[in-house]
Structure formats: C-alpha cells, structure tokens
C-alpha positions, 0 to 999 in steps of 0.5 A: 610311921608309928604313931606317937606313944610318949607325951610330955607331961602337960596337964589338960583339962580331964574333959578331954580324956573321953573326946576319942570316944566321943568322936568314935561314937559319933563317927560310927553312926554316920558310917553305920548309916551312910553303909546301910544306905550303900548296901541295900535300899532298905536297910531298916528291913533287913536289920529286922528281918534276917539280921538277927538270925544271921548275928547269932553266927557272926558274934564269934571269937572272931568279933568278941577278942578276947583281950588276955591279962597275961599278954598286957604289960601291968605294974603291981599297986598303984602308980600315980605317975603311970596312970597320968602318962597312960592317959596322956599316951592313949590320946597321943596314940589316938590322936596321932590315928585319927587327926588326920584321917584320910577315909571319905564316909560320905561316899564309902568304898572299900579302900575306905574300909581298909584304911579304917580297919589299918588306922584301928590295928595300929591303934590297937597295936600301940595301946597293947604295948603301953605299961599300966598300974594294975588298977587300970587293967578293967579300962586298958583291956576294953579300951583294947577290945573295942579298938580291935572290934573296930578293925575287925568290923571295918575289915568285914566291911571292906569286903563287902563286894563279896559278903554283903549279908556279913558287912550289914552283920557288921553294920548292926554291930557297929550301931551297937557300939556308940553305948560300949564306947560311952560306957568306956569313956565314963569308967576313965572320967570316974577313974580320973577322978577318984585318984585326982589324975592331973592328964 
C-alpha cells in the first residue's frame, strides 16, 4: 500500500518535525558500522587506504541527484496553510515508512538492503508529489535529494556479494550523511519558526 500523505490538522510540538532526521542519522551509524564489520575486518583500513581513490569515481550523478525545480510542484508566495500541511505530510509520509520497519541491521543481509533502498524510493517518491510554497523549495529539494541518496546507497549495498569495494564506497558515504541530515533538520526548525508554523 502508499504511504499516508494527508493528515488532519492537528497541532504538534515543533520538536517533533526534525525527529525523522534524527532517527535517520542515528540509524546510519549503526548500519554504516555493523556493514563495515560484515565486509572486511578492518574496515578503519580500507576507508584510509583505497577508499578515497575509489570515492573519486563513485561520487557520480548516479550518488548526487540532481533534484530539478521544474519537476517540483510549487505554488507562488507564501501560503501559511500549505506550509503547515507540507510539514504534517512529510512526517506521515516518513512515518508511515519507517515506523514499522521490517529490515534487521543487527546482522544485515541483502534482503535487508533491498527493503531499505524500497522503504527510501517510496519515500522519495511521496514526498516528490507533495505541493509547496515557493519559500520551502531549498528544504523540499534536499529533503528530496538525501532521500534519494539513501536508496541509492542501500541499492549498491545490496550488492554487495558482487561489488564489494563499491558497497564500502557506499558505506563511507553513508557515515558522511548523519551531518547533511543534521543540517536539514535545523534549515525546518528555523523555517518553522521564522514564519510561527503551528504543525
């Protein structure tokens, strides 16, 4: 089933808005950890050794969308109502993905991956279709484009049988991203309250 995209307009506390974040940083620690440990047995070793020859190729469009403005569904000005529903949308979006997550990382497979990188597309996939005030277009295009890393990085991680050196690439990546997501999560908290959202 679709996730849920509309949600009645309740008010909840503000510090909730950046949680998916947080979980989303926090989690990517713990999967970036428990993968190296699966791949190699010294991963501190590789990530300085032939890691950052190997990122130079492997940081491609392919891992940095590019998330185009003519493809987004914005409204002129500024709409106080839309931005609240956006809000409240993106968190029953995420929520609705991520809440009852069925991938173990304890002891990751590929079949973990792959549920991973379908959770992640049918994220990105909602969130795209959501209408914003032309004001939030900075925070809806990299809320887009980190959604969409992440299903990309856990893509090449399901691969990882048959391209080991690119799922470590993808493993560095994904340490990397806890401070993008932290970035994202202030950009909403200013946003909301520069213009006294009520989500």
């Amino acid at each position: 089933t679709e996730p849920e995209t509309a949600v009645k307009n309740e008010a909840l506390p503000q510090k909730s808005t950046a949680s998916s974040e947080k979980f989303q940083s926090n989690s990517t620690q713990e999967i970036a950890k428990s993968v190296a440990q699966k791949l190699v047995s010294s991963p501190e070793n590789l990530v300085n050794g032939i890691l950052p020859d190997l990122q130079k190729s492997f940081d491609s469009q392919d891992l940095n969308p590019e998330i185009k403005i003519n493809d987004l569904k914005i409204v002129k000005g500024f709409d106080k109502n839309l931005a609240e529903n956006y809000f409240k949308n993106l968190r029953a979006i995420i929520k609705a993905n991520l809440s009852d997550f069925a991938a173990d990382f304890s002891q990751p497979s590929a079949k973990d991956f792959e549920l991973t990188a379908l959770a992640y597309q049918k994220m990105a996939a909602a969130v795209y279709g959501l209408i914003i005030p032309e004001s939030l277009t900075e925070i809806h295009r990299e809320e887009i484009r980190l959604l969409t890393l992440h299903q990309k990085i856990f893509e090449s991680l399901a691969q990882y049988q048959d391209d080991p050196l690119k799922a470590l690439a993808s493993v560095d990546l994904l340490q990397k991203m806890g401070q993008q997501l932290e970035n994202l999560a202030n950009m909403k908290l200013i946003f909301i309250k520069n213009n006294d959202l009520n989500i």
